[in-house]
N, C-alpha and C positions, 0 to 999 in steps of 0.2 A: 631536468633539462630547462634550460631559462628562455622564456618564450621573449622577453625583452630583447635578448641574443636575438633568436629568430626573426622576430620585425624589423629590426635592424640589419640582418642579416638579407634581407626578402628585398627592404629600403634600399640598400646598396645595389644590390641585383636588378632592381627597377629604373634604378640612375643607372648602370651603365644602358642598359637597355634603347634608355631613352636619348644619352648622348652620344650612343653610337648609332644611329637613326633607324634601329629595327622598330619601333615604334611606326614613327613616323612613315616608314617603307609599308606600313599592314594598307588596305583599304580602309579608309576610313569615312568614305563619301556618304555612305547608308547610316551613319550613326545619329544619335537627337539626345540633347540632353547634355547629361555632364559627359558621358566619353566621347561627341563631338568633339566638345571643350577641352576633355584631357588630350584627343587628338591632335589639335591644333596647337598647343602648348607645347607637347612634345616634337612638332617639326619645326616650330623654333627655336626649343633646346638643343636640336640637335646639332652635334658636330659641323662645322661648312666642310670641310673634307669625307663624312660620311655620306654626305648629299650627291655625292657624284660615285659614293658607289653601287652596283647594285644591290637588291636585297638577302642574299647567299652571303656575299661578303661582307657587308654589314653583318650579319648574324655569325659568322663565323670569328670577325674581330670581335665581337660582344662577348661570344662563349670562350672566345680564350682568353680574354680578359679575366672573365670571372672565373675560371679554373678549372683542374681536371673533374671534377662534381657534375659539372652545367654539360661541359663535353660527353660525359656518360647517358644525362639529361636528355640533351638532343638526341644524341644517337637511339636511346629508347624512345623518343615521343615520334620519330621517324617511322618507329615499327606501329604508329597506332593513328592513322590518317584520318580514323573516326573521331578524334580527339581533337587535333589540331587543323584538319583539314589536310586536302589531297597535295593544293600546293605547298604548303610550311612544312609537311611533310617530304616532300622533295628537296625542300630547302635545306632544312636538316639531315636527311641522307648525305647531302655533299660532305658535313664535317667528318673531317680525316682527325685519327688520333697525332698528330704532331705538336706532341709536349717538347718542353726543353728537358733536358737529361738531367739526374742527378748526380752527385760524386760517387766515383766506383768505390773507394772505399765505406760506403754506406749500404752499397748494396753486398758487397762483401759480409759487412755485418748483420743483414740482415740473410744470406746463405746460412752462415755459423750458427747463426741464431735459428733459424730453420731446422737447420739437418745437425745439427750437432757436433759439427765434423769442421775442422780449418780447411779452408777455400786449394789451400794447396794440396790437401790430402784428399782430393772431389777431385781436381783436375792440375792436370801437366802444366797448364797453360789457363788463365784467365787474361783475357783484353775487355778494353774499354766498349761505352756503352755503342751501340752500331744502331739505334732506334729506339723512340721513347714514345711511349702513349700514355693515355689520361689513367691507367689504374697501374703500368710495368714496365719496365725498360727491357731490353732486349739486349744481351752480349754477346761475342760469340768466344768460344773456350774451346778446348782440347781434351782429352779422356785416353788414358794408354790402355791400350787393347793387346789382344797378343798378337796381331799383326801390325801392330806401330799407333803412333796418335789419329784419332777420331776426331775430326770437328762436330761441335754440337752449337746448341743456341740457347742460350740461358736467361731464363723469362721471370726478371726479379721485382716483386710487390716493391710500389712506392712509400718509402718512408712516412708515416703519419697520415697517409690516405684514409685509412680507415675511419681515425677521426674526423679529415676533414669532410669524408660522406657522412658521417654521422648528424653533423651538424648539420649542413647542407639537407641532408634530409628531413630533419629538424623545421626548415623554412618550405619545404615542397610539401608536407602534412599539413604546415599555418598557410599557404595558398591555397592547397585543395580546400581546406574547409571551409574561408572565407568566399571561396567561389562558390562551393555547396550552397553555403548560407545567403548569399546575396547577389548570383545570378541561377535564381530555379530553372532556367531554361537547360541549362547545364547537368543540371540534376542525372540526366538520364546517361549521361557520360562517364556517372561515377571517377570524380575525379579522386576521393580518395581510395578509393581500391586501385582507381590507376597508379597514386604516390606508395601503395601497398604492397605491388606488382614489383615498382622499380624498387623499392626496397628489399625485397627479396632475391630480384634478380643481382643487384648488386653484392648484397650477402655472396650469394653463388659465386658469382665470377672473382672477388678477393680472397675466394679461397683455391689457389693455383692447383690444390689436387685435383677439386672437383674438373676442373677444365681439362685437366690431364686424363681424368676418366673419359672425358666425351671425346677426347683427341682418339683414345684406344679403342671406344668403343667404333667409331665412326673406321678407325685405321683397320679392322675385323670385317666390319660390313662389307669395305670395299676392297679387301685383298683383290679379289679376280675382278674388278671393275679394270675396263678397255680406258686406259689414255687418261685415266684420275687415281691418284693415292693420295692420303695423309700421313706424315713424317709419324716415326718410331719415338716411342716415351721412353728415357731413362729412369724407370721408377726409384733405383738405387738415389739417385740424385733429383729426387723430386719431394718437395713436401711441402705445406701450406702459404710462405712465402715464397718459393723460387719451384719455376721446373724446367728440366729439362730435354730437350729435344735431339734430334739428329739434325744436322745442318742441310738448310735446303741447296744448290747449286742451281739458279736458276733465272731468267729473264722476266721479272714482273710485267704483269698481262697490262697493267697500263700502259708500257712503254710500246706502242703500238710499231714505232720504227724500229726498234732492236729487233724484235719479233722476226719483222717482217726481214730486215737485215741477215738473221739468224740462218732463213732460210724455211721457215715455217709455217705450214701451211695455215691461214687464218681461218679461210671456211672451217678447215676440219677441227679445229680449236674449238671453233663456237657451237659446232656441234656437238664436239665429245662434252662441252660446259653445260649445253642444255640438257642434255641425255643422263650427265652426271646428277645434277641436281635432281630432276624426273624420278631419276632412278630412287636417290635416297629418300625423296618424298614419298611416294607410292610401295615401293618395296619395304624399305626399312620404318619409316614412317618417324626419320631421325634426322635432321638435314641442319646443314651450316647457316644460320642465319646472317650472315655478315659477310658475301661473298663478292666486295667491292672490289676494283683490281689490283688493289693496294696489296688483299690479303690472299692472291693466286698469283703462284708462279709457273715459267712452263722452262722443264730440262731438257736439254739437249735432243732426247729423244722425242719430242714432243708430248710427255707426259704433262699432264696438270699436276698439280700439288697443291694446296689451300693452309694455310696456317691460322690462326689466330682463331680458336674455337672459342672466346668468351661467353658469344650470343650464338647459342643454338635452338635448335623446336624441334618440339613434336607433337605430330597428330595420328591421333588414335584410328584403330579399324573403320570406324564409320566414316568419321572426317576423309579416310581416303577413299570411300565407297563415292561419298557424298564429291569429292572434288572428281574424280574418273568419269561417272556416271552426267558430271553436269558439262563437263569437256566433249564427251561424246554425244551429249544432248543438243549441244552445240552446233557441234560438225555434222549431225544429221537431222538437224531442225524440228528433232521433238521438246516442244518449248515443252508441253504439256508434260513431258515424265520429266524433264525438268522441274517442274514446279511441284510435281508429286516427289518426288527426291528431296523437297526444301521443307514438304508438309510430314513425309514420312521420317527425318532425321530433329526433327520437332524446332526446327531453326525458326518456321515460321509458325506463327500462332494460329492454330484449327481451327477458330474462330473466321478468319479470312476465305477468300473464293478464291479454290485453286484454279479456276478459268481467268478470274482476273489476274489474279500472278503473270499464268503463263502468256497473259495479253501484255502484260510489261515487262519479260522476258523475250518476248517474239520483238519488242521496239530495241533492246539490244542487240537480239542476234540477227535481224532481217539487212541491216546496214553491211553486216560483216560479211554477208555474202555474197554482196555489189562489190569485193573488195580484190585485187588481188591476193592470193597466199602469203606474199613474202612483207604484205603490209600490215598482217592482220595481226595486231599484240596480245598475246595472253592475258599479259598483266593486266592492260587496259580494258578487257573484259570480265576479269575481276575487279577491279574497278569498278565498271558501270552495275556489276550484278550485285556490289555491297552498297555501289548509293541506291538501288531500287530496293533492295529489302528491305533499310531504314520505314523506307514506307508502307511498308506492313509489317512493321516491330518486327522485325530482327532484334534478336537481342544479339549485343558485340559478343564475338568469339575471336577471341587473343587470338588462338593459335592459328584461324583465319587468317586473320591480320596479318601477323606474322609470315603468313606463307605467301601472303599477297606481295608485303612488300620485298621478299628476301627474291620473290620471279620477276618483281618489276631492276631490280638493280641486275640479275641475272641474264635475264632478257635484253638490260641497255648495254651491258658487258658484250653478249653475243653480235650486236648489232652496230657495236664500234668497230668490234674482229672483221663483220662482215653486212656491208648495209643494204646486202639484199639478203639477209638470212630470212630465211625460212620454218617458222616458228612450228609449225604444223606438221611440219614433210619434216622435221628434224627429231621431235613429240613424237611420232606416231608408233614407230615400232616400240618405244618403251609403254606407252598407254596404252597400245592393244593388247600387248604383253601380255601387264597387269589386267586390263578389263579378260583378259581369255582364263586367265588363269585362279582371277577371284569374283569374277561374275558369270563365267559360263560353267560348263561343265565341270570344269578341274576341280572351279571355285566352290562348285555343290558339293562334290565330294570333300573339299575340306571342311568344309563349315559343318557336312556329316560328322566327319570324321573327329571335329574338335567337340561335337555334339554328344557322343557319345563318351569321348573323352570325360566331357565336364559330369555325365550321367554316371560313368562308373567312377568318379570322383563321392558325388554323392551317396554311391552307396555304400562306398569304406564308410563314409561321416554317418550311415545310419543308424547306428547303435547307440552314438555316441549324443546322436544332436535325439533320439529317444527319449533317452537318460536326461536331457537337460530340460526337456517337454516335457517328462514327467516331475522331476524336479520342483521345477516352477509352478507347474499343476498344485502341488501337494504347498506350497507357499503362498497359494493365491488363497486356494481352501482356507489355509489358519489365518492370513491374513483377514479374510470377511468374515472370520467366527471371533475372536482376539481382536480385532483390532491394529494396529501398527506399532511396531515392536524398535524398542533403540538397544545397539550395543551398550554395554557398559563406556565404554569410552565416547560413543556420540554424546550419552547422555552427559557426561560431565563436561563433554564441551557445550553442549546449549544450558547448562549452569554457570557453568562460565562467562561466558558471550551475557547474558541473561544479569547476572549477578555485575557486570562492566554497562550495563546499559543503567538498573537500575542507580546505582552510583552518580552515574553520568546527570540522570535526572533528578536527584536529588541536588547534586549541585549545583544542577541549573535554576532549580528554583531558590536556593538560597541565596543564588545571585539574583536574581528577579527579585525576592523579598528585598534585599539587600537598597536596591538600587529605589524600589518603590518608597520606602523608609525614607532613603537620605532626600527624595522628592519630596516626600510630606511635609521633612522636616523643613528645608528650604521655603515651601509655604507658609508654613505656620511664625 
């Protein structure tokens, strides 16, 4: 990889930054020194027409500038508010994937090239692109079935994306590490495991099977869910550049007048959205990360429907003990098993005083309940409970994160449907649900029941894991009578390696001789 590329690459990305006044738009009044100065520098560079816009749109003209990469960029640094902070964090939530489209015969070529198969012999019908985002375009097509043509929606990788993350990621590893390296304050943010994260996650989502797996999986959980499904995968017609979907028919939840036009109930919308989500956190412990209104729609019958599974999460058995038990800590003012929840899930350091904890958990929760129900936000109580942990080393937990920010977009969705909803009174039957069912009685019984599971598990493995204890026993013995023993094959590789080294240093000294000689000589 050519790091040259990359600084120049990083160079360009700072200029537009800076000409379209996202710079400029940060606070910059607390700073001393040179990033005063670069501060000041950049709101003169910047754009006169970026100056009068706000900071959303400033940042939104900058990332589409810079391309579908940067747009990926935000969208993941949205999910990590620890990183960028609470409001740049919201800033970045607002980018929507609205790329320009590419030419269908390209995306054509890249089905063929996918599935193996000519575009006409996949489907009846292929039309032009109807949506475009930063990693896929969106068509919609036909399928003949044996009761007549099917509409579907056809989700085709963008031409050369691949490379251009590649690169791009190229310049986000040379940023994180020069930020590693010369602001230590930063340090504990682990900016390069965050550029390690998005590299990963991107990996994931350019490969359209994998997403079509979380579509299926997610589409299974919620068969019998009330008033939410996710659309059917055509696996026949789905492979690592394109997949394919069942077509949705449906009014997106941002159009709040059609909705309501429709004939549709709003309250009960933002109820069945909160309860949906609840649901697959808690129950499934599998949920949509990405559930802006762009990417929900509601049919005729008032069902929800959610597309675009790119970004999803998940949090394991504890994480949902820990998120239930601290919700209910809440709503009944036991600060204090709150803070043993945060001490017993090892989130905070046992080092710490669980009495102080829950003295800066009680300055959280005591405002909330001066509050009316229908004002009091979830989100924003997660929120205030992951800026108080910081202060007693928390260490970040992604998929925390992640769930914080996926309830706070969830929650403003619920509250555009409905701006007296009711966060709590809408919560409740699915949290008790879960808390009756995995913290009381039920819950004991299962956790027996997996208890013994995992114990007569162990005892099939006991002969077996025996035999490997004795094994090793009998290896350790000759090892400390003998000595440390090589196969035939290691050894000739450390002769090898060995025999490459000494070479190495022999020639290095005849270059040294070599060079010390022609110095003499020049002296003399």
């Amino acid at each position: 990889m050519s790091t040259v590329g990359a600084y120049l690459r990083l160079a360009r990305a700072g200029w537009i930054l800076v000409r379209e006044g996202v710079v400029a738009a940060m606070p910059g009044d607390q700073l001393e020194g040179m990033p005063l100065f670069g501060w000041k520098v950049a709101k003169v560079l910047s754009r006169r027409r970026s100056k009068r816009r706000d900071r959303p749109e400033r940042l939104a003209q900058a990332v589409n500038r810079l391309g579908p990469s940067y747009v990926k960029l935000g969208q993941f640094l949205a999910t990590r508010p620890d990183v960028v902070g609470h409001e740049m964090a919201h800033d970045l939530a607002s980018l929507q994937d609205r790329m320009n489209t590419f030419p269908e015969a390209q995306a054509r070529a890249a089905i063929e090239g996918s599935l193996g198969q000519p575009v006409e012999a996949l489907y009846a019908e292929f039309d032009g692109p109807v949506a475009a985002a930063s990693i896929a375009q969106v068509h919609e097509a036909r399928v003949a079935t044996e009761t007549g043509l099917k509409r579907v929606a056809v989700k085709v990788i963008r031409p050369g994306v691949r490379r251009r993350f590649q690169n791009d990621l190229e310049s986000y590893f040379l940023a994180a590490h020069l930020q590693e390296r010369f602001i230590p304050s930063t340090r504990r943010l682990k900016p390069v495991k965050v550029a390690e994260t998005l590299a990963q996650v991107t990996r994931i989502e350019m490969d359209l099977r994998l997403e079509a797996a979380a579509i299926s999986e997610i589409h299974e959980n919620t068969l019998n869910d009330p008033g939410f499904r996710v659309p059917n995968v055509d696996w026949q017609r789905t492979g690592r550049d394109v997949v394919t979907l069942e077509w949705v028919d449906g009014t997106k939840m941002s159009n709040i007048e059609a909705l309501r036009e429709a004939g549709h109930d709003l309250e009960a919308l933002a109820q069945t959205l909160i309860q949906s989500f609840l649901r697959h956190t808690l129950r499934d412990g599998f949920f949509h990360a990405d559930m802006h209104p762009g990417n929900l729609f509601v049919e005729d019958d008032g069902t929800i429907v959610a597309v675009d599974f790119g970004i999803t999460g998940r949090i394991g058995r504890k994480e949902r003990h820990f998120l239930a038990e601290i919700l209910y800590g809440f709503i009944t003012r036991d600060f204090r098993r709150v803070a043993e929840v945060h001490f017993e899930a090892g989130y905070v350091p046992g080092h710490h005083d669980v009495a102080a904890f829950a003295q800066a958990l009680r300055a959280i929760g005591e405002p909330i309940h001066g509050q009316s129900a229908e004002t009091i936000s979830m989100a924003r109580l997660l929120t205030l409970l992951f800026e108080v942990t910081e202060l007693f080393d928390m260490q970040t937990r992604p998929e925390l994160l992640l769930l914080q920010k996926t309830m706070v977009v969830v929650e403003g969705v619920a509250r555009t449907l409905d701006p007296h909803f009711n966060m709590w009174k809408a919560a409740e039957p699915v949290v008790s649900d879960w808390i009756a069912g995995n913290l009381g009685p039920r819950g004991m019984l299962n956790d027996a029941r997996e208890g013994v599971g995992a114990l007569v598990s162990l005892v099939r493995q006991a002969p077996d894991l025996a035999a490997r204890t004795e094994r090793l026993s009998r290896e350790i013995d000759t090892m400390a009578q003998k000595g440390l023993r090589f196969d035939p094959e290691t050894a000739e590789a450390i002769g090898k390696a060995e025999a490459r080294h000494s070479r190495g240093g022999r020639v290095a000294l005849w270059v040294i001789a070599a060079a010390l000689a022609v110095i003499a000589w020049q002296i003399s």
